[in-house]
py3Dmol code that shows the C-alpha trace and the ligand (Angstrom):
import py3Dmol

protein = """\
ATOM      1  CA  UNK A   1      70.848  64.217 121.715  1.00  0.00           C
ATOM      2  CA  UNK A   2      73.689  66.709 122.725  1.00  0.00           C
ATOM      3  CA  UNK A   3      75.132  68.865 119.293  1.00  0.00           C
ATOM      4  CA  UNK A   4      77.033  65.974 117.544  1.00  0.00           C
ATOM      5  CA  UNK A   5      77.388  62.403 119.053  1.00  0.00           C
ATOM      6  CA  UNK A   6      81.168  61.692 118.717  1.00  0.00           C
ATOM      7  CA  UNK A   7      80.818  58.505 120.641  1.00  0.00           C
ATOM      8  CA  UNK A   8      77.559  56.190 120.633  1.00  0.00           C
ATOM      9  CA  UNK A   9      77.533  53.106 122.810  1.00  0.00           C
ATOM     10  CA  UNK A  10      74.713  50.820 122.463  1.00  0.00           C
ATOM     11  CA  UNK A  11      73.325  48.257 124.638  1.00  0.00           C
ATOM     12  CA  UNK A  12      76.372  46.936 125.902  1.00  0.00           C
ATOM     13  CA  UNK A  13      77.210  43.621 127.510  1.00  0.00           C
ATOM     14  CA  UNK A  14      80.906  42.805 127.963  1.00  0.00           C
ATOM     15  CA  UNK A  15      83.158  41.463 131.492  1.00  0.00           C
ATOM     16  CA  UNK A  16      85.685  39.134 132.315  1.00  0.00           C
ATOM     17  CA  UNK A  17      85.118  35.281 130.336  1.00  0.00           C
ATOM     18  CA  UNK A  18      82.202  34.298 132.035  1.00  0.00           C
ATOM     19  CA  UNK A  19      81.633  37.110 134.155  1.00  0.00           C
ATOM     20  CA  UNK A  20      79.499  39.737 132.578  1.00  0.00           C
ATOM     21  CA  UNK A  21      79.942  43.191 134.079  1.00  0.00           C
ATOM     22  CA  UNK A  22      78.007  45.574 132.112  1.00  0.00           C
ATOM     23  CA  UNK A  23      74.668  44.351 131.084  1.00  0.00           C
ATOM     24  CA  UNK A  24      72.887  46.282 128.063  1.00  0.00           C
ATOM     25  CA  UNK A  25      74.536  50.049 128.710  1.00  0.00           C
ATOM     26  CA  UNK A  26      73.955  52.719 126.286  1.00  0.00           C
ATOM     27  CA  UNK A  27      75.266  56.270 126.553  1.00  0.00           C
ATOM     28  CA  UNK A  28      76.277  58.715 124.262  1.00  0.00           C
ATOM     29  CA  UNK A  29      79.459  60.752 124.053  1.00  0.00           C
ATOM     30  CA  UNK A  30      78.763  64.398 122.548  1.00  0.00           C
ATOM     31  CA  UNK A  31      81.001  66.365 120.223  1.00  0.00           C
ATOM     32  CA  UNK A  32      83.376  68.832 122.123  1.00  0.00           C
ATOM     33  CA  UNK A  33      82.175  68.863 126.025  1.00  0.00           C
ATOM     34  CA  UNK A  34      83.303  66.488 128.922  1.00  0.00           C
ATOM     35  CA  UNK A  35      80.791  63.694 129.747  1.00  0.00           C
ATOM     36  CA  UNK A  36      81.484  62.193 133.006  1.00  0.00           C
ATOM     37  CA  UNK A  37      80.803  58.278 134.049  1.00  0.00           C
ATOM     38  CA  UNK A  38      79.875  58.704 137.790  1.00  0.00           C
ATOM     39  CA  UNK A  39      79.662  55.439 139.950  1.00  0.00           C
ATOM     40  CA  UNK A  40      81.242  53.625 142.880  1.00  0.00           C
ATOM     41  CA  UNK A  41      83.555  51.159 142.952  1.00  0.00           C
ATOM     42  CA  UNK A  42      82.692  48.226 141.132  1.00  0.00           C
ATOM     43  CA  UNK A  43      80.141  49.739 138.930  1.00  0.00           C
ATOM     44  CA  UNK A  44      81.642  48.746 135.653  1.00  0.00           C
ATOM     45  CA  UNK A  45      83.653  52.053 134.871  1.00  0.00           C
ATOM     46  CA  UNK A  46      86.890  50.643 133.733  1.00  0.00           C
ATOM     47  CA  UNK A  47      85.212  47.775 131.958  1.00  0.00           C
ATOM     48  CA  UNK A  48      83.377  50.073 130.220  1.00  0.00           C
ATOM     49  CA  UNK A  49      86.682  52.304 129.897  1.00  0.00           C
ATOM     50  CA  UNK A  50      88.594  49.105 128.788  1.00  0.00           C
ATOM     51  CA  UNK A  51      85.826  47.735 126.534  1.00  0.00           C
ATOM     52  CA  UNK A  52      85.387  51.003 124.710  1.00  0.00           C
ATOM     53  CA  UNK A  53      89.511  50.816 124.268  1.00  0.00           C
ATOM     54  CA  UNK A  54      89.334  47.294 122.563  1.00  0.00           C
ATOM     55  CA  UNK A  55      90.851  45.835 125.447  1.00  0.00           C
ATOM     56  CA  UNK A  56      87.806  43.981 125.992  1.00  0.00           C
ATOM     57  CA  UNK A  57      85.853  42.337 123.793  1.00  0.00           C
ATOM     58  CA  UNK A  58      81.959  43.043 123.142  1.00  0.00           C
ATOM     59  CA  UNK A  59      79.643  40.548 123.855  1.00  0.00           C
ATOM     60  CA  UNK A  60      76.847  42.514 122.980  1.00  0.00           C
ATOM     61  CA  UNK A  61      75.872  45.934 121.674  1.00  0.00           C
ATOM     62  CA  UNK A  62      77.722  48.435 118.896  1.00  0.00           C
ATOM     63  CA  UNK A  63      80.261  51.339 119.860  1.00  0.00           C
ATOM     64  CA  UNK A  64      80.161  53.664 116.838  1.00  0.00           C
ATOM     65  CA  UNK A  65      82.865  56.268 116.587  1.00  0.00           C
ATOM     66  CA  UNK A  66      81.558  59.017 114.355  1.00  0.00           C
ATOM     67  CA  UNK A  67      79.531  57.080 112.525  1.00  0.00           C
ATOM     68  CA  UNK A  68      81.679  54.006 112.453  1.00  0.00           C
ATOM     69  CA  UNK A  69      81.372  51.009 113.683  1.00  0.00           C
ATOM     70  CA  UNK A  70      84.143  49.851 115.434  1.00  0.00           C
ATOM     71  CA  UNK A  71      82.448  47.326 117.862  1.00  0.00           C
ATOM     72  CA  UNK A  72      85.130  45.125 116.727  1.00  0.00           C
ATOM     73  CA  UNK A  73      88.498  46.921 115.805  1.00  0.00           C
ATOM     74  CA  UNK A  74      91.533  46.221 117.227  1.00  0.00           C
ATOM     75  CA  UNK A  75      92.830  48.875 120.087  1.00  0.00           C
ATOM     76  CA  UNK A  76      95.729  50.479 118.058  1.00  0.00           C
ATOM     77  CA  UNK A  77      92.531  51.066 114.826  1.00  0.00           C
ATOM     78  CA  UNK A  78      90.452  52.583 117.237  1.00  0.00           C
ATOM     79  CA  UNK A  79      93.746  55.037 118.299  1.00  0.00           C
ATOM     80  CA  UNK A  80      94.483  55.989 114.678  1.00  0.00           C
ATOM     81  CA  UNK A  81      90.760  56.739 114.209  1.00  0.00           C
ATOM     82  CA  UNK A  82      91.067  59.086 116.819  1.00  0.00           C
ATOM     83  CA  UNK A  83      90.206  57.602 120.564  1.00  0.00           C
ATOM     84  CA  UNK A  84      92.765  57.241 123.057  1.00  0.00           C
ATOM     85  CA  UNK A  85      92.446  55.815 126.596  1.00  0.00           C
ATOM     86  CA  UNK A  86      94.392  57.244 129.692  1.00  0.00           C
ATOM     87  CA  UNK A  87      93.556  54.239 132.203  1.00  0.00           C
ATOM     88  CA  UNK A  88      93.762  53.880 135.672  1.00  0.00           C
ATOM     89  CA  UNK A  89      96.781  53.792 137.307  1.00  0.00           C
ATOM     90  CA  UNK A  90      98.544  55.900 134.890  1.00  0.00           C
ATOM     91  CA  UNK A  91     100.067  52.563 133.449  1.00  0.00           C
ATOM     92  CA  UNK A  92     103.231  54.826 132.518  1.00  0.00           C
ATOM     93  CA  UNK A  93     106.436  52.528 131.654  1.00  0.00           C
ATOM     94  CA  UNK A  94     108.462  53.179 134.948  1.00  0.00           C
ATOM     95  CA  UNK A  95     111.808  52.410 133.345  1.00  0.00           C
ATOM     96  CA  UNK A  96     111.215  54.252 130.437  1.00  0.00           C
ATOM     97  CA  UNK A  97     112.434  58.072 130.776  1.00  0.00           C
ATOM     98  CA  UNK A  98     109.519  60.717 130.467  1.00  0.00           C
ATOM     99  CA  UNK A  99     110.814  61.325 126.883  1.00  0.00           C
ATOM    100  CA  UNK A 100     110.309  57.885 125.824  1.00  0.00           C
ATOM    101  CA  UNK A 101     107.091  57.534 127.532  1.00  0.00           C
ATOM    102  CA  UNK A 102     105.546  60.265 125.438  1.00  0.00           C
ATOM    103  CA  UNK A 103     107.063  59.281 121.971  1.00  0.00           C
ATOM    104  CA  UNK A 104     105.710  55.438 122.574  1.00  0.00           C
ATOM    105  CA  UNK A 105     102.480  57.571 122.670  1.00  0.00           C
ATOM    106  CA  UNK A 106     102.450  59.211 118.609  1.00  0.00           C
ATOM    107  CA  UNK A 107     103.983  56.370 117.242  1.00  0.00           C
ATOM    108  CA  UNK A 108     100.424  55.076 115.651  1.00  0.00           C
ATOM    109  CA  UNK A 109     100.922  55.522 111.797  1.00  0.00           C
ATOM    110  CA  UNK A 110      98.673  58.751 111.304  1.00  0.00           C
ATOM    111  CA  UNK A 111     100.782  61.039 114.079  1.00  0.00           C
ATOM    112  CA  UNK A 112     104.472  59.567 113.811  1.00  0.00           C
ATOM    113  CA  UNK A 113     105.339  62.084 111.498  1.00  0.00           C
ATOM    114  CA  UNK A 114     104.342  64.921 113.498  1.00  0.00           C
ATOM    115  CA  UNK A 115     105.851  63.614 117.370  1.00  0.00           C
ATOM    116  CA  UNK A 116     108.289  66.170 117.704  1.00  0.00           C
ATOM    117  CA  UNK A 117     105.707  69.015 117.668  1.00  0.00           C
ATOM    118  CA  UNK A 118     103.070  66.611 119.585  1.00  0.00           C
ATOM    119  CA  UNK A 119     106.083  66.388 122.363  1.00  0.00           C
ATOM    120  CA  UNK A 120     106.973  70.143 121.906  1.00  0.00           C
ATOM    121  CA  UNK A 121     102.889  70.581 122.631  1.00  0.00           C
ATOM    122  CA  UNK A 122     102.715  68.640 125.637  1.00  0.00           C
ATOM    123  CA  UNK A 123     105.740  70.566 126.973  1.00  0.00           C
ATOM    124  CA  UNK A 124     104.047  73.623 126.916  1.00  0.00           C
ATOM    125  CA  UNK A 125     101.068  72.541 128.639  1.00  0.00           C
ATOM    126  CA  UNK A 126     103.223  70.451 131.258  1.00  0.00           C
ATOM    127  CA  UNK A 127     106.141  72.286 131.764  1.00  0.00           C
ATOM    128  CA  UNK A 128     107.393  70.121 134.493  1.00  0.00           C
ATOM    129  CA  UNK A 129     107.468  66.756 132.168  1.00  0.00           C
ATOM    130  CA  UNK A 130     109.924  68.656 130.306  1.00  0.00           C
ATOM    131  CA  UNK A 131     112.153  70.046 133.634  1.00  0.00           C
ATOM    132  CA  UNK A 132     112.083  65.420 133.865  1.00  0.00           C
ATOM    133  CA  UNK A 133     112.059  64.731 130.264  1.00  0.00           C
ATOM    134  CA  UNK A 134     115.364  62.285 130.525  1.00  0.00           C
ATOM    135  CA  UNK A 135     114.201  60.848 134.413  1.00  0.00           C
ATOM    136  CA  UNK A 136     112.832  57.667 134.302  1.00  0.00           C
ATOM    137  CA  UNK A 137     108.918  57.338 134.913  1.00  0.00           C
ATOM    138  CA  UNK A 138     109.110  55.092 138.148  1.00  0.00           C
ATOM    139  CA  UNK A 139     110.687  58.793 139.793  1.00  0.00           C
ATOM    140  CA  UNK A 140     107.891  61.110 139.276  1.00  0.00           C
ATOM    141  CA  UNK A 141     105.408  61.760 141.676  1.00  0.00           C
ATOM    142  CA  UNK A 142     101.910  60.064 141.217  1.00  0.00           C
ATOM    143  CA  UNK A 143     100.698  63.425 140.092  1.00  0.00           C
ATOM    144  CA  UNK A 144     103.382  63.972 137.172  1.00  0.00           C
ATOM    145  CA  UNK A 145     102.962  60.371 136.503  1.00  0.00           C
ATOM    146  CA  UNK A 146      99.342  61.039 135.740  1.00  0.00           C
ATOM    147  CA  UNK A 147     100.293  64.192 134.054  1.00  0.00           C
ATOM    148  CA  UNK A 148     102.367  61.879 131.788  1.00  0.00           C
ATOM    149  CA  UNK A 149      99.646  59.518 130.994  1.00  0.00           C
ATOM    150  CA  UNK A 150      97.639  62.244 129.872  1.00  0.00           C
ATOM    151  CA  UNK A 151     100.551  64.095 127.676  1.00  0.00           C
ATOM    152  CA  UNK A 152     101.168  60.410 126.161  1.00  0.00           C
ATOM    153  CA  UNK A 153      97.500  60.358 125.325  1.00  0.00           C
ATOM    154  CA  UNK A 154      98.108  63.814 123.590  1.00  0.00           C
ATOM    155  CA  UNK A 155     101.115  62.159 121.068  1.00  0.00           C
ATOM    156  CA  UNK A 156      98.187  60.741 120.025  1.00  0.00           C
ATOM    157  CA  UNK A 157      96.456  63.741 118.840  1.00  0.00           C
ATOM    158  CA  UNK A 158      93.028  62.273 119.766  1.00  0.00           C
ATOM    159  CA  UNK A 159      89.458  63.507 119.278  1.00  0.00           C
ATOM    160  CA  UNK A 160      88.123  61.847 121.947  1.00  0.00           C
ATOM    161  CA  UNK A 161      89.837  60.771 124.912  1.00  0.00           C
ATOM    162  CA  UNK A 162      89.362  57.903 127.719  1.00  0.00           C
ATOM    163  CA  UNK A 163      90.360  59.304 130.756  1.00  0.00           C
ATOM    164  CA  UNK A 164      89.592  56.745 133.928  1.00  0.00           C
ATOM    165  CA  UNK A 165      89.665  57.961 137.223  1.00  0.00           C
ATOM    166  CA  UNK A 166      92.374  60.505 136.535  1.00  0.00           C
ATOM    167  CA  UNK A 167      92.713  61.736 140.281  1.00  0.00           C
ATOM    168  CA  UNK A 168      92.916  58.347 142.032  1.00  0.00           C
ATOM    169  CA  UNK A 169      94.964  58.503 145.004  1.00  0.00           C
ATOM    170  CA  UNK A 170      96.139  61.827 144.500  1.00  0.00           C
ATOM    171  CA  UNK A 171      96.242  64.838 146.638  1.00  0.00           C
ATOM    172  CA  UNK A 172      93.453  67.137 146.865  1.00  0.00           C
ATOM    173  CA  UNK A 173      95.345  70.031 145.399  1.00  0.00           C
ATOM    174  CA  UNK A 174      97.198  67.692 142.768  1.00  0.00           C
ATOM    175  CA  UNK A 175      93.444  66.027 141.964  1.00  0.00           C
ATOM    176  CA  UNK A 176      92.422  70.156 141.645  1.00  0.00           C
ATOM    177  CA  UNK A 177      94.989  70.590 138.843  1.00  0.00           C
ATOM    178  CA  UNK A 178      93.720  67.318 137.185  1.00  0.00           C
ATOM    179  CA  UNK A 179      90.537  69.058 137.031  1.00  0.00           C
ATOM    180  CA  UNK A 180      91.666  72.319 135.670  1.00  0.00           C
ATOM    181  CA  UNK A 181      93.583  70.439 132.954  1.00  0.00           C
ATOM    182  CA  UNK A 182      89.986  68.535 132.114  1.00  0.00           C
ATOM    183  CA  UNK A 183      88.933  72.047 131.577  1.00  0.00           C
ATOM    184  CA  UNK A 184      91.710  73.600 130.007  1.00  0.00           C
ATOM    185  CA  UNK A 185      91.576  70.320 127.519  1.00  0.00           C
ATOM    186  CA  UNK A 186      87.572  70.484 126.885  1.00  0.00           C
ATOM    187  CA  UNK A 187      88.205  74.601 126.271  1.00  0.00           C
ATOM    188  CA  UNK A 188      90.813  73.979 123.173  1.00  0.00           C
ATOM    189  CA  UNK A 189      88.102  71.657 121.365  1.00  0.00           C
ATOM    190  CA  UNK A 190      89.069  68.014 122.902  1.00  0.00           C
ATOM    191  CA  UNK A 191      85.991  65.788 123.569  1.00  0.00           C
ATOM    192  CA  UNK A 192      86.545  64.142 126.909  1.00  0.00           C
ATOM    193  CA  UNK A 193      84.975  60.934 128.448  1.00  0.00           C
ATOM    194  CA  UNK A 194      85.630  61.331 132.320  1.00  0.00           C
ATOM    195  CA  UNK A 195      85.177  58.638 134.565  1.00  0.00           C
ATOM    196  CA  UNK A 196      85.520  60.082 138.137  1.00  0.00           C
ATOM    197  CA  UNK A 197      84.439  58.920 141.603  1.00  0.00           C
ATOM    198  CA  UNK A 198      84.609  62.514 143.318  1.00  0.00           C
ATOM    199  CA  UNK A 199      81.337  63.520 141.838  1.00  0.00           C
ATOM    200  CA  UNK A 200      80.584  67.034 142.866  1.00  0.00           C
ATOM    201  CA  UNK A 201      84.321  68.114 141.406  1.00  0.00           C
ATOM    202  CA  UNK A 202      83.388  66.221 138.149  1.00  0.00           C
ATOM    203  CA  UNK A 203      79.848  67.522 137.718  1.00  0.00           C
ATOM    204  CA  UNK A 204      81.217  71.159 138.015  1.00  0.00           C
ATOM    205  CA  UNK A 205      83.412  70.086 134.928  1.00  0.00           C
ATOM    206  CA  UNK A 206      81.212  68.188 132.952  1.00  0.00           C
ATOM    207  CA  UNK A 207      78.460  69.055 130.475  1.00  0.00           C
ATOM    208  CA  UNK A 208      76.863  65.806 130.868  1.00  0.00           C
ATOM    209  CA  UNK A 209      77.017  62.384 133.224  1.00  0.00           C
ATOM    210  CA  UNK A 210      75.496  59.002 133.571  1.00  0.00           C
ATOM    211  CA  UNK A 211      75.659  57.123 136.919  1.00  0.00           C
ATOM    212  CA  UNK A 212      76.822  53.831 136.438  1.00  0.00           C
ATOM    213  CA  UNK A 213      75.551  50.599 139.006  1.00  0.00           C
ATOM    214  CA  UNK A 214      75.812  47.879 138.639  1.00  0.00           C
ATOM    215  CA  UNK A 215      77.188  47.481 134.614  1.00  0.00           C
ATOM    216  CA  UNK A 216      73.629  49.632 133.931  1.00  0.00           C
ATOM    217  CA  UNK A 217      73.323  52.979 133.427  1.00  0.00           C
ATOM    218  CA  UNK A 218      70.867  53.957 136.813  1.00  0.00           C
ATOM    219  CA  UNK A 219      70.498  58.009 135.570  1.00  0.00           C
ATOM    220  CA  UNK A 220      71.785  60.403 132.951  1.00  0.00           C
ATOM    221  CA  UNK A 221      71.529  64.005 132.583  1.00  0.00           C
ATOM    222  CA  UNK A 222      73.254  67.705 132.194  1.00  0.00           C
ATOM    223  CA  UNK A 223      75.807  68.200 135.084  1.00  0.00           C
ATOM    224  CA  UNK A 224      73.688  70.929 136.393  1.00  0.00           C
ATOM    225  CA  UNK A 225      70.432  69.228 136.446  1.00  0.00           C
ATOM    226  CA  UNK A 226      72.221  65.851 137.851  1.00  0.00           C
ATOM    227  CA  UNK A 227      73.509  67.938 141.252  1.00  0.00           C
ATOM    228  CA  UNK A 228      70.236  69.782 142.021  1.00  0.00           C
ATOM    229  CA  UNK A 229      68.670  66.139 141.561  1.00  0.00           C
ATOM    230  CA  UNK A 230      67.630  64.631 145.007  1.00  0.00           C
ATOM    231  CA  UNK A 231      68.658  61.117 144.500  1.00  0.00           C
ATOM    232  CA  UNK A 232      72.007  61.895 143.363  1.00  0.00           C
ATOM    233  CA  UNK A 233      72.357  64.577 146.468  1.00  0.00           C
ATOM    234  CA  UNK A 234      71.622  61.837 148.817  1.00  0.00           C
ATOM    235  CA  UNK A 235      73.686  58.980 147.152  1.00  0.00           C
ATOM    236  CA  UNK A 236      76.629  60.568 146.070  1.00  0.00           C
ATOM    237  CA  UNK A 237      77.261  64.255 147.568  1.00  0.00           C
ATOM    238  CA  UNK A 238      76.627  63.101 151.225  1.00  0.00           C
ATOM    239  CA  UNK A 239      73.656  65.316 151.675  1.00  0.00           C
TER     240      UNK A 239
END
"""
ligand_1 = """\
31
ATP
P 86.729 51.107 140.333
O 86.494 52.458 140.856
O 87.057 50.118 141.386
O 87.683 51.045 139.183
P 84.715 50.542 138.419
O 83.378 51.159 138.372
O 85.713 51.017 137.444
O 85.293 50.649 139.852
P 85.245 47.946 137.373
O 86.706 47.994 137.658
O 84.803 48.087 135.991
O 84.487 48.987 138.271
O 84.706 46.582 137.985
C 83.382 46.098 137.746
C 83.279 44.652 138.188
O 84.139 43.843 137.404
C 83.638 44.406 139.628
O 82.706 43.502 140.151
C 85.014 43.790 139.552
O 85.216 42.906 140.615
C 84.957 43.049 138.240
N 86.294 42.954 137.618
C 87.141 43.992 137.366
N 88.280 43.563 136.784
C 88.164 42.233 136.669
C 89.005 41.194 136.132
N 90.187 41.470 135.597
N 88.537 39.924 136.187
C 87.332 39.636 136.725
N 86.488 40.553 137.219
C 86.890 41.825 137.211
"""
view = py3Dmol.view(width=600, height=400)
view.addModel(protein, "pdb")
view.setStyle({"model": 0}, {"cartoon": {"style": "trace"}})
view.addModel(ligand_1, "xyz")
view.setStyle({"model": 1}, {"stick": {}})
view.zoomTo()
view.show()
């Protein structure tokens, strides 16, 4: 495996009641890079997002967080241990100003202490959440609202963070800057998990990806070695 595993996810079954989505999926998160869940709609990303969270239960399998197993720790444990999820559709609290949004995000016990230098943090790297700090969520653009997702993530101070499909429905050059942060956030020493549906964007960020179908993981590989690779060409860069 990759330097350190920070994140190891074994055989995996979990989905909606009945409904199992992800069938037996193992995949490995390593130490201080971005590894990217590529896959098209449907193929069990946010599950696996959401399941990884605590927001869904495991019906199979063992997530280990440095060693830990927290297959079955509540979602606020798994945040103090150090794993934060940014999900789809931003999921900021519209009513809430940008200010409140980010404090709800350090409030877990081991960062409360420290939120005014968590928010003073996320101000520098998004200036523009601080320009809005007293506006209420619902105002920002989708982009900002993303970029507040993200910053509430950071009150967090994670190790590891969740981030699901980041640049949904956002503009090319707003989905760019989502990228660059990704970098920019890899670069000071965060460990990333990066589920993306643009794929050649996310393997030129990632160190590593697995391609996701159908709740199974189909390939896995170093970003590099995953975009000269035929199949994935054909599939999922349109060539
Ligand atoms: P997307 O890009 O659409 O988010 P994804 O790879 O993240 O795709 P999931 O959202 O994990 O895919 O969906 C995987 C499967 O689970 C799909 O068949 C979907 O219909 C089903 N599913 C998702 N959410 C629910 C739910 N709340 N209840 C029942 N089934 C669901």
């Amino acid at each position: 495996m990759r330097n350190t595993t920070m994140l190891e996810v074994s055989n995996v079954a979990a989905g909606y009641g009945a409904s199992e989505v992800l069938h037996g999926l193992s995949l490995g998160v390593g130490k201080g890079g971005v590894t990217a869940l590529l896959g098209a709609n449907g193929a069990g990303k946010t599950t696996l997002m959401k399941t990884l969270a605590g927001l869904l239960p495991l019906q199979r399998g063992q997530l280990r967080l440095n060693g830990a197993d927290i297959s079955h720790r509540e979602s606020h444990e798994r945040v103090v241990q150090g794993m934060v999820l940014v999900p789809e559709g931003r999921m900021v609290f519209p009513s809430l100003s940008v200010r409140e949004n980010l404090r709800l995000g350090g409030i877990n016990p081991r960062t409360r202490a420290r939120w005014r230098q968590n928010m003073e943090r996320v101000y520098h790297i998004f200036p523009k959440l601080q320009q809005r700090e007293a506006q209420a969520a619902a105002t920002l653009s989708g982009g900002e609202q993303q970029m507040l997702a993200i910053g509430r993530g950071l009150m967090a101070e994670p190790q590891l963070m969740l981030l699901d499909e980041p640049t949904l429905g956002l503009a090319p050059l707003v989905a760019k800057q989502i990228f660059e942060l990704v970098a920019r956030l890899r670069n000071e020493g965060l460990t990333l998990l990066l589920s993306e549906q643009d794929v050649r964007k996310t393997l030129a960020v990632a160190d590593y990806a697995y391609v996701i179908e159908n709740g199974r993981v189909a390939t896995h590989g170093p970003s590099d070695q995953l975009a000269d690779d035929p199949r994935i060409k054909e599939a999922y860069l349109g060539r």
